[in-house]
KOLPADO-356729 format. One record per residue (C-alpha): residue in three letters; x, y, z negated. Coordinates in Angstrom, 3 decimals. Example, Ala and Ser with C-alpha at 12.3 -4.5 7.8 and 13.67 -1.06 7.14 Angstrom:
residues 2
(ALA (12.300 -4.500 -7.800)) (SER (13.670 -1.060 -7.140)) 
***
This chain:
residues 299
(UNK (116.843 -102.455 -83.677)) (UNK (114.266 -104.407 -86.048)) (UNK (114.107 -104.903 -89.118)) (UNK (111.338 -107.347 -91.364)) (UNK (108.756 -106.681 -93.856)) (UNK (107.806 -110.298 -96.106)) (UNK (103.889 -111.051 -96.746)) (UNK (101.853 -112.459 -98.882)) (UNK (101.282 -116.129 -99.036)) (UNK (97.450 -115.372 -98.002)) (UNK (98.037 -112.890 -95.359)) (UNK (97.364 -113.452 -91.694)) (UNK (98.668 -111.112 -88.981)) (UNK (96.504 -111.872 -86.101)) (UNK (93.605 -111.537 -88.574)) (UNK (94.257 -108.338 -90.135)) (UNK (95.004 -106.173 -86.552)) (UNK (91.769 -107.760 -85.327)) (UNK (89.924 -106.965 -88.761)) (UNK (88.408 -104.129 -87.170)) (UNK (88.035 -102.107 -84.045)) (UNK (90.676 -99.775 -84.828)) (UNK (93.693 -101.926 -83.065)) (UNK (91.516 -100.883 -79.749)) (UNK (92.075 -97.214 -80.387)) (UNK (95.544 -95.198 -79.403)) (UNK (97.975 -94.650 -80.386)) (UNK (97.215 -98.913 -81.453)) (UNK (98.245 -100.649 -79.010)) (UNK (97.615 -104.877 -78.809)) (UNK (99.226 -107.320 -76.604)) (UNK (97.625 -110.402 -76.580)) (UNK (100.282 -111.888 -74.617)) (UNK (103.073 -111.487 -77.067)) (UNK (100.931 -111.293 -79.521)) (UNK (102.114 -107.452 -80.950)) (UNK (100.999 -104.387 -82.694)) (UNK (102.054 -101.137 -81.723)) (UNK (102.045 -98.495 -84.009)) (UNK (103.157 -94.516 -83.955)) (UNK (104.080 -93.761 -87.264)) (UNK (104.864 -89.884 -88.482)) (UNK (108.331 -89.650 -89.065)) (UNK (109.329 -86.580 -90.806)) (UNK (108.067 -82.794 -89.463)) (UNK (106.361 -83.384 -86.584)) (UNK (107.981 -86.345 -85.675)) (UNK (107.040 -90.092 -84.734)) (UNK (108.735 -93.185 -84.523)) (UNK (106.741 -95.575 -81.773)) (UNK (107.533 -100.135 -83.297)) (UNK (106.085 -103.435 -82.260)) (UNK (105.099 -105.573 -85.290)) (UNK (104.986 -109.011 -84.532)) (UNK (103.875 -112.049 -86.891)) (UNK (107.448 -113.893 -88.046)) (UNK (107.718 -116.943 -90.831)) (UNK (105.891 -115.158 -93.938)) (UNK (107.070 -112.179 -93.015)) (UNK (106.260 -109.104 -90.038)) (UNK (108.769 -108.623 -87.612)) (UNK (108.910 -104.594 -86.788)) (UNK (111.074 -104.025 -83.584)) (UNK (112.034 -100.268 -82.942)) (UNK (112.751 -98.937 -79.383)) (UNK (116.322 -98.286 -78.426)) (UNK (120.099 -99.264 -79.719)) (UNK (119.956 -96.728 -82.503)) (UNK (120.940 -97.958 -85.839)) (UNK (118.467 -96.214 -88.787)) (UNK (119.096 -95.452 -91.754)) (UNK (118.418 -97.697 -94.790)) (UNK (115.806 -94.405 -96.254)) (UNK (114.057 -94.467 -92.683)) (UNK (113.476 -98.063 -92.584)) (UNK (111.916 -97.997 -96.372)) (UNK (109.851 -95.505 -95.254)) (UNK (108.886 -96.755 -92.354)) (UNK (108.530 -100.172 -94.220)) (UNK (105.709 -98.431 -96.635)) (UNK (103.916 -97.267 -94.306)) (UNK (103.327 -100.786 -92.399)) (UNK (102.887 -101.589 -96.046)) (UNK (99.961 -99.902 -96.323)) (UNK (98.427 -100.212 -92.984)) (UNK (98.648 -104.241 -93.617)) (UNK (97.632 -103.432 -96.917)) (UNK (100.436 -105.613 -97.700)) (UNK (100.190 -104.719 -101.547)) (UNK (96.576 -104.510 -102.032)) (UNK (95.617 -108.211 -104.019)) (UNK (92.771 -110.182 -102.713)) (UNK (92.834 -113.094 -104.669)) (UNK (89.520 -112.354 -106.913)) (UNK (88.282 -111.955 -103.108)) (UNK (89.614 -115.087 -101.946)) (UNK (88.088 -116.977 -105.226)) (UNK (84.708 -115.400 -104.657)) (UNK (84.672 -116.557 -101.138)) (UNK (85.594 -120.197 -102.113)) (UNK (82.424 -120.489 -104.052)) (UNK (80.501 -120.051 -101.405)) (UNK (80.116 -122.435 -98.318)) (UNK (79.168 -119.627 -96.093)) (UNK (82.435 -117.765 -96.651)) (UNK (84.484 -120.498 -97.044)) (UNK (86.400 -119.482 -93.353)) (UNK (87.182 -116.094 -94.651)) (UNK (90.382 -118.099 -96.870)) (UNK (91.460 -120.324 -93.937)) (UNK (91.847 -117.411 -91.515)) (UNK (93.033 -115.584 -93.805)) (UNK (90.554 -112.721 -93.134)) (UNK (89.778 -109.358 -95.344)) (UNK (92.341 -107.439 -94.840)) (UNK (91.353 -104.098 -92.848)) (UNK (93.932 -102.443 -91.159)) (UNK (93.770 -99.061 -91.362)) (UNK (95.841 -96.152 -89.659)) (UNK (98.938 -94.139 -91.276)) (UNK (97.155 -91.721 -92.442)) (UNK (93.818 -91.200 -94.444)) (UNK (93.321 -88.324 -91.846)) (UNK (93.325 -90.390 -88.873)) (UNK (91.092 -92.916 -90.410)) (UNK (88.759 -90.445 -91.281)) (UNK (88.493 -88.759 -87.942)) (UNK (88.110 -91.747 -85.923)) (UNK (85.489 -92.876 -88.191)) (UNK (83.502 -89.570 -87.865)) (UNK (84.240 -90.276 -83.678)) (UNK (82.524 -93.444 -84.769)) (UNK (78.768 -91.879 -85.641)) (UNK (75.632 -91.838 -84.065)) (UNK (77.479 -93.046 -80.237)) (UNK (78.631 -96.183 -78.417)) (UNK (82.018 -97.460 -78.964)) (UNK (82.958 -96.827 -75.297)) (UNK (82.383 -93.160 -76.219)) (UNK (84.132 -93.780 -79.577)) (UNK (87.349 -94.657 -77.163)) (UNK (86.941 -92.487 -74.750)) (UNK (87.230 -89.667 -78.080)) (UNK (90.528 -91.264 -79.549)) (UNK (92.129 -91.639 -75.946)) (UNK (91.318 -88.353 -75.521)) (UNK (92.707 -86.613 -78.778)) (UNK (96.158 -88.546 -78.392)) (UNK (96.576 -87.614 -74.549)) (UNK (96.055 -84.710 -74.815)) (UNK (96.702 -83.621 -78.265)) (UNK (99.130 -86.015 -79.200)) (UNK (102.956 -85.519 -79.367)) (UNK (105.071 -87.413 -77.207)) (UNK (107.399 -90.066 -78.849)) (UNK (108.817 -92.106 -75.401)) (UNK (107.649 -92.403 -71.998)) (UNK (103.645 -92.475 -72.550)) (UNK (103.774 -93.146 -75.997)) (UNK (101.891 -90.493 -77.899)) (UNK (100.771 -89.892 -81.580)) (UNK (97.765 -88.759 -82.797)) (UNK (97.401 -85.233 -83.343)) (UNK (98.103 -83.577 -86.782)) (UNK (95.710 -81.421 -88.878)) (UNK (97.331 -78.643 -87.575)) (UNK (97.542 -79.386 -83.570)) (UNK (93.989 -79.944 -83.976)) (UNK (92.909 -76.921 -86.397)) (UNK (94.468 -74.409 -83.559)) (UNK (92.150 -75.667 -81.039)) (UNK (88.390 -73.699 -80.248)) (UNK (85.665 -75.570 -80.650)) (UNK (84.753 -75.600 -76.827)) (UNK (88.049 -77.320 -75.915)) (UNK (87.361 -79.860 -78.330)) (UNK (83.524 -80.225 -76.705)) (UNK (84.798 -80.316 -73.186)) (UNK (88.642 -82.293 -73.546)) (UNK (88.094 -83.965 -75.925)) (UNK (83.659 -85.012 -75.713)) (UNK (83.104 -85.407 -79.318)) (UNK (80.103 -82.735 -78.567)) (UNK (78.634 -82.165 -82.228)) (UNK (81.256 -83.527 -83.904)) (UNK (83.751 -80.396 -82.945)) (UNK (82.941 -78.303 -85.957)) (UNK (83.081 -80.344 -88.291)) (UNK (86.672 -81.933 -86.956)) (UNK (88.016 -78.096 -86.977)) (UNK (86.900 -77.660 -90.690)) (UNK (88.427 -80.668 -91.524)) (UNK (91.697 -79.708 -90.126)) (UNK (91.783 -76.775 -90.790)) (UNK (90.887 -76.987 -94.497)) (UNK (94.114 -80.095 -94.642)) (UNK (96.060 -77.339 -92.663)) (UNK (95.643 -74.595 -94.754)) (UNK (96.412 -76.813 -98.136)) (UNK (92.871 -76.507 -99.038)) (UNK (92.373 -80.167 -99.010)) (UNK (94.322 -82.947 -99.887)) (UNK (92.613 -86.508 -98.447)) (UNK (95.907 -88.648 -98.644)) (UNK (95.525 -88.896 -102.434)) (UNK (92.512 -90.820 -101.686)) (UNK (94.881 -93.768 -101.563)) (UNK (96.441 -93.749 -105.010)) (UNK (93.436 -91.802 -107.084)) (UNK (92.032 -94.144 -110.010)) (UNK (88.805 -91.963 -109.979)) (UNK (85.471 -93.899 -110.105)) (UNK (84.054 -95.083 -107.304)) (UNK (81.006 -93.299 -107.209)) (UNK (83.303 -90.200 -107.592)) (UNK (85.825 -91.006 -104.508)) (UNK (82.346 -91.539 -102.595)) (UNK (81.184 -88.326 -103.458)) (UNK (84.088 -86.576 -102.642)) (UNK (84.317 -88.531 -98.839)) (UNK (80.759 -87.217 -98.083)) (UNK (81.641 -83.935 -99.453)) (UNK (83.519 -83.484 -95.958)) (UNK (80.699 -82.583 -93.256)) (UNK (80.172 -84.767 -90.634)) (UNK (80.910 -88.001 -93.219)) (UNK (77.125 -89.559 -94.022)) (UNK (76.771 -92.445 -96.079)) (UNK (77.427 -95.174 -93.097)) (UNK (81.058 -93.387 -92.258)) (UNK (81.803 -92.864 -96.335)) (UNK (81.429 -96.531 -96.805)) (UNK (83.329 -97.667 -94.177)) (UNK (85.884 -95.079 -95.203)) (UNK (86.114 -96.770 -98.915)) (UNK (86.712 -99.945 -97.527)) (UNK (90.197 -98.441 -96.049)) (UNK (90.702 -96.746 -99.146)) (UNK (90.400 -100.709 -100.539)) (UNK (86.637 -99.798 -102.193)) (UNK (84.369 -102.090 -101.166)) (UNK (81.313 -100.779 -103.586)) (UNK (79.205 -99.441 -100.516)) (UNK (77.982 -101.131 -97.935)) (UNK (78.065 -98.993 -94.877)) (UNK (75.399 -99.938 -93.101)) (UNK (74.930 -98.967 -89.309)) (UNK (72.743 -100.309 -86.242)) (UNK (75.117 -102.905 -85.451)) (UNK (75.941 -104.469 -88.780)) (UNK (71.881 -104.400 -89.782)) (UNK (71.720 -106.620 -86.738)) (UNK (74.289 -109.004 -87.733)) (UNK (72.518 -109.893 -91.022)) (UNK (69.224 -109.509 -89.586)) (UNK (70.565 -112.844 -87.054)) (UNK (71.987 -114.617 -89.477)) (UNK (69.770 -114.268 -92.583)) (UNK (66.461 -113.267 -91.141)) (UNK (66.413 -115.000 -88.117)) (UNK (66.607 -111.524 -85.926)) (UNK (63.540 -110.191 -88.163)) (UNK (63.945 -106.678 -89.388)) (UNK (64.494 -105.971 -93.141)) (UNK (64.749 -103.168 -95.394)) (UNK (68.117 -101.685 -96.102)) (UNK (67.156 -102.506 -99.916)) (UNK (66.883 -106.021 -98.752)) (UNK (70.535 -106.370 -97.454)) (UNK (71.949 -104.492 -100.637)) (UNK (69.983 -106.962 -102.655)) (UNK (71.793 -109.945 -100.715)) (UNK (74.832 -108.916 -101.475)) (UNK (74.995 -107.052 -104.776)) (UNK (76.055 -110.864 -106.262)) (UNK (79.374 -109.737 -104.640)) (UNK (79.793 -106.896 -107.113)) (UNK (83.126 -104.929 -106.010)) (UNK (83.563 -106.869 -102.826)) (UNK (80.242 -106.714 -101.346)) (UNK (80.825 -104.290 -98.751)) (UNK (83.748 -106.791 -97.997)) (UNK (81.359 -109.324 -97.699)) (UNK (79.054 -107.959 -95.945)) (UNK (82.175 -107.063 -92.815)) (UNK (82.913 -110.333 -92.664)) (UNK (79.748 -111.604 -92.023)) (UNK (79.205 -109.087 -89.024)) (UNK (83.230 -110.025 -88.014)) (UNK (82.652 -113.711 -88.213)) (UNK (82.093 -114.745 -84.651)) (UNK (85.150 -112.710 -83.694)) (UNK (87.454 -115.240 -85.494)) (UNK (86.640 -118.395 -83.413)) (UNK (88.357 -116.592 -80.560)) (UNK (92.113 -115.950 -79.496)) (UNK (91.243 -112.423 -78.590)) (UNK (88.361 -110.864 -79.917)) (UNK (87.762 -108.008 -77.917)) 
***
């Protein structure tokens, strides 16, 4: 069965599952051959519905496994979440304005670029961004392969989902040290979940609050193991750009191509780009992003 999902006149496909590293983490799954997205979405209680999103003519093109026919309430819901992940609804044309008046972002309108995609779930965003801290991205991987093998729920053949709050709040914190390597990280993972699981916390609302800024960041660092680098980058998918987010790797990037690879105060970078206002974390990612757009397949 498929079914399609119509875009924005500014949106780009390619662009958007490539905004990011998170199209390189399961249950994501990219192939460059045909060009596809898959996604496990949660379908219901404890079940997940494995698609294929291809690119169509101003529109998505979501293909679901098997001859089943769904229902017309399945497919909206299923439709609102792709919504959201493509951040289909989410305007950028302020964006898009402020990058036209300036040369150096000029590219970010032709490709189509700002658009980060972001998982179904604020949860699963906000773990993988805490798997994200102080290691490599190899190790970053090797943590999300690890939580949907062997945590995940299976939807078809070796399709998996990511875990839940709850599959993950009933584990010890030495399985989740030795299966699943996020070493430090384990505590605060279980605290997260299990806080969600026992209706103690509610991050999904993050999506829809109209609370400040400043407020939404306090209450993303307010969950242990979230500093400011991971709370930035966690606003961004929450479509707040405000913070900057600053780690090793994007430092670098502006240090090459403002400073000529010379080392700068953190104050210095936030100064660049505060005449961004709202966007200038935005900004700022696709200045550290830009080289991946002259290629087919960024990583």
């Amino acid at each position: 069965m498929k079914f399609s999902i119509y875009t924005p006149s500014n949106f780009n496909f390619w662009s958007t599952v490539y905004s990011h590293g998170w199209c390189a983490l399961p249950p994501f799954f990219v192939d460059p051959n045909n060009r596809s997205l898959r996604v496990v979405l949660p379908d219901g209680h404890n079940k997940y519905t494995a698609l294929d999103l291809v690119e169509g003519k101003k529109k998505i093109i979501v293909h679901a496994e098997g001859s089943a026919i769904m229902s017309s309430s399945k497919v909206a819901g299923l439709s609102s979440q792709i919504r959201s992940m493509m951040r289909l609804d989410e305007s950028f044309d302020v964006f898009y304005a402020e990058a036209k008046r300036h040369p150096h972002h000029r590219w970010v309108v032709n490709r189509g670029a700002g658009r980060l995609l972001r998982c179904p779930t604020v949860f699963e965003d906000v773990v993988k961004m805490i798997c994200t801290t102080n290691c490599s991205w190899a190790l970053t991987e090797i943590m999300a392969e690890a939580l949907v093998s062997k945590l995940g729920t299976t939807v078809s053949g070796n399709i998996r989902s990511f875990p839940s709050p709850e599959k993950i709040a009933r584990c010890s914190e030495s399985f989740l040290r030795k299966e699943i390597r996020c070493g430090y990280r384990a505590p605060y993972l279980l605290e997260l979940s299990r806080r969600i699981a026992e209706g103690k916390l509610d991050i999904e609302q993050w999506r829809q609050t109209k609370i400040p800024t400043e407020e939404l960041f306090d209450e993303v660092r307010a969950i242990k193991g979230v500093g400011p680098y991971a709370a930035g980058n966690i606003l961004k998918l929450l479509g707040r750009y405000d913070y900057l987010g600053l780690d090793s790797s994007s430092r670098g990037e502006f240090y090459r191509a403002f400073k000529k690879g010379r080392r700068v105060k953190d104050s210095t970078i936030e100064k660049h780009y505060a005449q961004f206002g709202e966007w200038r974390g935005l900004f700022l990612w696709m200045d550290v992003t830009k080289e991946w757009y002259k290629k087919k397949v960024p990583f």
